[in-house]
C-alpha positions as CSV (number, residue, x, y, z in Angstrom):
1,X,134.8,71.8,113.0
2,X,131.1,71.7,111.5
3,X,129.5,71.7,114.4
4,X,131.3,75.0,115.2
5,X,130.3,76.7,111.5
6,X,126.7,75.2,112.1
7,X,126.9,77.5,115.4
8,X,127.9,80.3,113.6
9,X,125.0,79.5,110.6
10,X,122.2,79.3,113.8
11,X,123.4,82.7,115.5
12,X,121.6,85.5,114.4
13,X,123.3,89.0,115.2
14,X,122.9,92.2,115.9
15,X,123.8,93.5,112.2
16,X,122.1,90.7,110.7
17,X,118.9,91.3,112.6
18,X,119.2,95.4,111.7
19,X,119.5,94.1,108.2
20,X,116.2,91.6,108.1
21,X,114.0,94.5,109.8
22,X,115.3,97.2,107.3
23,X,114.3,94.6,104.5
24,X,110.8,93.5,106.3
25,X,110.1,97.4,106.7
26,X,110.5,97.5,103.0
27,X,108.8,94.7,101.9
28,X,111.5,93.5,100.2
29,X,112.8,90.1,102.8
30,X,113.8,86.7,101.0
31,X,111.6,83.9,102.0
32,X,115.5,82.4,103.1
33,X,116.1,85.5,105.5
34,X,112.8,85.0,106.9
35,X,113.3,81.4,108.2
36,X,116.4,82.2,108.9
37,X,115.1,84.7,111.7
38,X,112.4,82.6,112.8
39,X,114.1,79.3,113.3
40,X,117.4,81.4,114.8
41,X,116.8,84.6,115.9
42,X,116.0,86.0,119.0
43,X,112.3,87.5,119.0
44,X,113.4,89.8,122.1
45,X,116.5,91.6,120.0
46,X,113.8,91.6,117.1
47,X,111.4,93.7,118.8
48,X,114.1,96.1,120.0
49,X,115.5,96.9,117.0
50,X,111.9,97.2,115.2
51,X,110.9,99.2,118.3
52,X,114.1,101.3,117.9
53,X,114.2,101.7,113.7
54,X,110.4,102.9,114.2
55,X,111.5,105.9,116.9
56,X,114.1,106.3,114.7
57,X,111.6,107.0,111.8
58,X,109.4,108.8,113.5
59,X,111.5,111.3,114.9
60,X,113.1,111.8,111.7
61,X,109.7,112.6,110.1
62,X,109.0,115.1,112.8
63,X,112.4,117.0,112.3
64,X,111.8,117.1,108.5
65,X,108.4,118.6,109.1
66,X,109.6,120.5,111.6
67,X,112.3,121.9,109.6
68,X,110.0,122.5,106.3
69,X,107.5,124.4,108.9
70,X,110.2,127.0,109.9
71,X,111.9,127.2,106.8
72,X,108.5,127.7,104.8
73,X,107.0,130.1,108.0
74,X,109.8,132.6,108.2
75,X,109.9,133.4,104.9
């Protein structure tokens, strides 16, 4: 039975890893969370979602902008 809840402990999911790249992109990551990742979490899946939370970011940026353009333009 503990060597099933230490497997739980080591795996690192997908929510988990969403949660440690929001944090990192803030600044605001526990020293805890951070070796967490690094001893358990897959760098691969890492990447992805940092790859994807940055498009994600970016795009929204350029649709705010976009919108304030047109709103600020047509009037």
């Amino acid at each position: 039975m503990t060597h099933d809840s230490e497997r739980r402990e080591a795996r690192v999911g997908v929510l988990t890893t969403i949660g440690s790249v929001l944090s990192a992109f803030f600044g605001v990551q526990s020293s805890r969370a951070r070796q967490r990742d690094f001893s358990h979490g897959s760098p691969a899946l890492f990447v992805a979602v940092a790859g994807g939370l940055t498009l994600a970011f970016v795009a929204t940026l350029a649709l705010a902008v976009r919108i304030l353009v047109a709103t600020t333009a047509g009037g």
